[in-house]
N, C-alpha and C positions, 0 to 999 in steps of 0.2 A: 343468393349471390348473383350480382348481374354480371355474366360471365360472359356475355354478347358483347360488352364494349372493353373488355381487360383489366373491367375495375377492380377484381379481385385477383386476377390472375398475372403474374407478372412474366414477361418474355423475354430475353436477350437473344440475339444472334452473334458469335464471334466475342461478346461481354457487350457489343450495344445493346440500349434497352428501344424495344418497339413500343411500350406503352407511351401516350402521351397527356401530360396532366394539361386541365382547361381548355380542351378541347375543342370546337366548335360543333363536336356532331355527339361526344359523351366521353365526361369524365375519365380517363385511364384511355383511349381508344387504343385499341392495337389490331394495325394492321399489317397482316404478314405475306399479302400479296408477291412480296419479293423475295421471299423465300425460294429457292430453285433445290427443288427437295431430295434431287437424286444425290446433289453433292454431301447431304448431311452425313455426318461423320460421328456424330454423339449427341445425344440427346441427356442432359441431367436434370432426371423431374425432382420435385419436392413439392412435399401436400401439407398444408398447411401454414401456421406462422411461430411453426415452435425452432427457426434459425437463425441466429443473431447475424447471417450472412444477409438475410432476405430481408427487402424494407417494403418501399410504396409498393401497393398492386398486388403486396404477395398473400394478404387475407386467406384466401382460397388454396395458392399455391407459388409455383413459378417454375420455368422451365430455361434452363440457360443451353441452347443450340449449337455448337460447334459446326464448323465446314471441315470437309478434311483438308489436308495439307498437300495429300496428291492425288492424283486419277490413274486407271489404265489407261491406253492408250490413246491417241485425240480421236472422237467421234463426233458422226452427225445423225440425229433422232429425227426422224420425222414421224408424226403422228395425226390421223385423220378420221375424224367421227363424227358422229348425228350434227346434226343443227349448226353445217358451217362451222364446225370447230378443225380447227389447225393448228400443230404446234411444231416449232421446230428448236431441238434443242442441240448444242455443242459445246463442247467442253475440251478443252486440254490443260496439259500438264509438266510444260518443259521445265529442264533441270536450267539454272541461270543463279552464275554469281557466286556458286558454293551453294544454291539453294535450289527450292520450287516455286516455279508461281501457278500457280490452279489459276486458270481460266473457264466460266462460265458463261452459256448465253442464250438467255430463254425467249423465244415469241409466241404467241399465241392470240388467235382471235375466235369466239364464238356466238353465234346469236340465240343459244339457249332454244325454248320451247314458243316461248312467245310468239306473239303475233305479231308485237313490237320487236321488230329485230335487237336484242340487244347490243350488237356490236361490240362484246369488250373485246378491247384490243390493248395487251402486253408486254411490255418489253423488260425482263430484269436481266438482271449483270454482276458477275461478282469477278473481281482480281487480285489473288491472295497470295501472295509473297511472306515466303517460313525460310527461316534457316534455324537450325536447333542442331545443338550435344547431349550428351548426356547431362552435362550440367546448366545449361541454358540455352536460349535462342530468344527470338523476336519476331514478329509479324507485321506486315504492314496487309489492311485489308480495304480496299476499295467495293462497296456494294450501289446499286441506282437501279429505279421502277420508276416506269411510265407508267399509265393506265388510264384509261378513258372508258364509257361507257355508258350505255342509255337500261333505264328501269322502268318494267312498268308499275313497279310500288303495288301499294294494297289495291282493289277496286273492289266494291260492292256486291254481299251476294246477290240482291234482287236485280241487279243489271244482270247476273248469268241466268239465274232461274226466269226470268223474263223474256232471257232470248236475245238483249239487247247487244249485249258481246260475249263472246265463248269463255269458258273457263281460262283458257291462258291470253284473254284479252286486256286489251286497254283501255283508259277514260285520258290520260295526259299524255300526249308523245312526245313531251316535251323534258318529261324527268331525267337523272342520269348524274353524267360527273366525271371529273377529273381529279386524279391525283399523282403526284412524285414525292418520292424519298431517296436523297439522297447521299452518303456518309463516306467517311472514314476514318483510320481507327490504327492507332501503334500500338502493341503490347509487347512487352516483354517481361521474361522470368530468369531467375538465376536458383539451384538447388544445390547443395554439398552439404555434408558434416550434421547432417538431418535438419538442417533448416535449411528455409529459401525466401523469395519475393518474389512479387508478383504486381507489374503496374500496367495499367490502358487510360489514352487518352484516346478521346474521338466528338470531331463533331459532325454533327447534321443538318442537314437543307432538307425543308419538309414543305408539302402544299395538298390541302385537298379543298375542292367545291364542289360543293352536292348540293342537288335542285330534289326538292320533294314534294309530295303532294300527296294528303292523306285525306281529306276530306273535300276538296275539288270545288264546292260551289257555296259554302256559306256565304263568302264575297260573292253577291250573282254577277256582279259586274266584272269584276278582275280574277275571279277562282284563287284558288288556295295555294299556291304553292309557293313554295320556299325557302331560301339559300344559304346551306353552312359554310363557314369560307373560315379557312383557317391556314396560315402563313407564319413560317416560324424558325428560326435557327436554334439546336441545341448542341451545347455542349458540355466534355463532362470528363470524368476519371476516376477509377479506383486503384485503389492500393492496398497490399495482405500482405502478414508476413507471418509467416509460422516457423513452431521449429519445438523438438520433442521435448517435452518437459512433464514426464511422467509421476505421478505420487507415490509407484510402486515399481514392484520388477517386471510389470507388465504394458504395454505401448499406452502411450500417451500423449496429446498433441495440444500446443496453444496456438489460436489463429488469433491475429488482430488487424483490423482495415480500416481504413477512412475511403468514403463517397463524395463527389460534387456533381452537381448539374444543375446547369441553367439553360432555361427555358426562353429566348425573346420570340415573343408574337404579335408580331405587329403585321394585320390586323388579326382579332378572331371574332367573327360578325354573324348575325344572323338577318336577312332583309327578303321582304315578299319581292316576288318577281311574277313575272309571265310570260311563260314562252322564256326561259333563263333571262329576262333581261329585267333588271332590279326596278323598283317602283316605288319602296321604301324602306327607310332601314329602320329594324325592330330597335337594336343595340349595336355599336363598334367599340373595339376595346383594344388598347395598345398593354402587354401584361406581360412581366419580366418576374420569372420565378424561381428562387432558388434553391434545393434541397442541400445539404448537410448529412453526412452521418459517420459514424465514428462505431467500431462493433467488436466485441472480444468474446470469445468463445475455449471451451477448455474441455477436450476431449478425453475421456481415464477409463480403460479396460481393469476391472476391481480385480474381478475370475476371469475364468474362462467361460463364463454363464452370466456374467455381470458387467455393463459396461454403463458413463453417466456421461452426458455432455451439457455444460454449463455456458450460459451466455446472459451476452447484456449488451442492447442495440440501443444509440441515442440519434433522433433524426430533428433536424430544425427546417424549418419550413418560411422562406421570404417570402412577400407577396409587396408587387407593388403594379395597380390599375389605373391607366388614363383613359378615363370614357368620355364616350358622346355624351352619355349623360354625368351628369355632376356629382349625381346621388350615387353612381356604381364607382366612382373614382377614390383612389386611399392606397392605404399600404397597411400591412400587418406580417406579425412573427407569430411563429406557432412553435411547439416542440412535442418531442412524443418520447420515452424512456421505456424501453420492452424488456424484462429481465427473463430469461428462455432457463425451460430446464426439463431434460429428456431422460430418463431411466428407462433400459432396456436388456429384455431379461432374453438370454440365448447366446446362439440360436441351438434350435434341439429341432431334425430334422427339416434341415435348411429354413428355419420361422423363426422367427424373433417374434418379440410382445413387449410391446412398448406403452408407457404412460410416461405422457407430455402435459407441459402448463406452461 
C-alpha cells in the first residue's frame, strides 16, 4: 500500500476529506499539515474496506478527525527547541449566540538538521462555531494553512563518504515549496424516536508547488529539477440517515447516505525549472472530477455472542481533461459496486473475532 501519499488511506477532518484525487505530486495526496492537534477531540479509525460508509482512499483504511466543540480556558503555548524551532500556539473558547466558537492558532517555524536551513514556516487556523440539544444542532467550521519551506531532498552517498558534503548536506539550494489549504464546512444533525440525519456541505481552496531534484546533473547544462503545481477548488456533501429497524428483539440499525464532490484544477502541471524558475513544461492539465456514491448498510445483534453488518456501496467516477497535449485530453465515466459483509463473534473478555469480505 502506498500509504505515503493517502492512496490507501482515507482522512477527513470535521467530515472534510484531506485526500486529493490527480494530484500533481501523487494520486490520493493528503496533507494534514493543518491539523492543530491539541484541539482533537475524536479520532474514529477503521481498518480496511469492509464499510459500505468508506469509499475513495479507504483501501487500507480511513480515519475521520473531529475538533472539539470546546476548550478550557483561552491560552497561550510557547514552545522552543533544537534547530531554530518555534511554536506558538492559542486557543480559546467563548460562549456566543446560545453556543461555542473554539478558536484556534498555530505558528511555527524550524530549520531542521540540515545545513540547508530548511525554513518551514506555518501558520494554521481553525474557527468552529456548535450549537447542539439533545436532539440536534449545527456547526459552521472555518479551517486555513500556510506553509512554505526549503528541502534538501535525496543527495548521493559518495558525495558524503567522499567528503564532499556532510551527511545532513546539500547539492540544490534551490529545492522546497509552498503550500495553502483552505475550507469551510456546514453540518448539521437532528435525532429522536431512534432515528436521525445527518448532512455537510463544504468547499475548498487548495494550492501547492514543489520544486524537486533527485538526480541533479543528467541535464549537465540545466540540472534536474522539477515542479509540481497543483491549483484547485473542491466541493462536496454528504448525507445519512439511520434509524432502528431490528430482525429481532435485539438492537439493530439501517444507515443509508449519498456522497458528492467535485474536483476543479485548473492547472495541475509538472515543468523543469532552475533555480524555481520554469524552463519547460513536461505536461498542463485543466481537469474537473466528479465522484458519486450512494451506501446502505444494516447493522443486526443475532445473540448476545453474535452480531452481522450488511452493506452495499455504489461510486461513479467523471472525468473530463483539457491538456497541453491533445493526446492526454477526453473525458470518461467509471463506476465501482462494493457489496460489504461482516460477521462478528463476541465479545468474550472484551475481544471480538471478526470475518469480513
Amino acid at each position: 500500500f502506498n500509504l505515503d501519499h493517502g492512496t490507501d488511506f482515507a482522512t477527513y477532518v470535521d467530515g472534510v476529506p484531506v485526500n486529493m484525487p490527480t494530484h500533481a505530486h501523487g494520486q490520493g495526496y493528503a496533507d494534514i499539515n493543518f491539523l492543530i492537534h491539541e484541539l482533537v477531540d475524536d479520532v474514529h479509525y477503521r481498518k480496511g474496506t469492509y464499510y459500505a460508509e468508506e469509499g475513495n482512499f479507504s483501501a487500507a483504511g480511513a480515519a475521520r478527525i473531529a475538533y472539539r466543540r470546546t476548550a478550557a480556558a483561552p491560552g497561550v503555548d510557547v514552545t522552543v527547541g533544537q534547530d531554530a524551532y518555534y511554536r506558538v500556539l492559542g486557543t480559546a473558547a467563548p460562549e456566543l449566540a446560545g453556543g461555542t466558537l473554539l478558536l484556534g492558532l498555530d505558528w511555527s517555524t524550524g530549520d531542521g538538521p540540515w545545513t540547508l536551513p530548511q525554513d518551514f514556516r506555518k501558520t494554521s487556523g481553525v474557527a468552529k462555531y456548535s450549537r447542539s440539544s439533545d436532539s440536534g444542532g449545527y456547526e459552521i467550521v472555518a479551517m486555513g494553512y500556510d506553509g512554505s519551506w526549503n528541502s534538501t531532498d535525496q543527495i548521493p552517498l559518495r558525495a558524503v563518504e567522499n567528503g564532499d558534503i556532510p551527511r545532513f548536506g546539500h547539492i540544490d539550494p534551490t529545492g522546497g515549496g509552498k503550500s495553502h489549504r483552505y475550507s469551510v464546512s456546514f453540518d448539521a444533525w437532528s435525532r429522536s424516536d431512534g432515528q436521525g440525519w445527518y448532512a455537510l456541505a463544504y468547499a475548498i481552496d487548495y494550492h501547492l508547488q514543489l520544486f524537486s531534484n533527485f538526480t541533479y546533473a543528467i541535464d549537465q547544462e540545466n540540472g534536474d529539477q522539477f515542479e509540481q503545481y497543483d491549483d484547485r477548488r473542491v466541493y462536496g456533501g454528504r448525507a445519512t440517515y439511520d434509524r432502528d429497524a431490528s430482525l429481532t428483539s435485539l438492537e439493530g440499525v439501517i444507515v443509508a447516505g449519498l456522497e458528492f464532490r467535485q474536483d476543479d484544477v485548473d492547472p495541475v502541471g509538472l515543468h523543469l525549472t532552475r533555480a524555481r524558475e520554469r524552463r519547460e513544461t513536461i505536461r498542463e492539465d485543466q481537469v474537473r472530477q466528479e465522484q458519486y456514491a450512494l451506501f446502505v448498510s444494516h447493522d443486526q445483534r443475532w445473540t448476545p455472542w453474535l452480531r452481522t453488518e450488511a452493506g452495499l456501496r455504489f461510486d461513479q467516477f467523471d472525468f473530463a481533461v483539457r491538456s497541453d497535449l491533445p493526446a492526454n485530453s477526453g473525458s470518461a465515466t467509471d463506476s465501482l459496486v462494493g457489496p460489504k459483509f461482516t460477521m462478528v463473534l463476541g465479545p468474550w473478555s472484551d475481544t471480538e473475532v471478526g470475518v469480513r469480505v
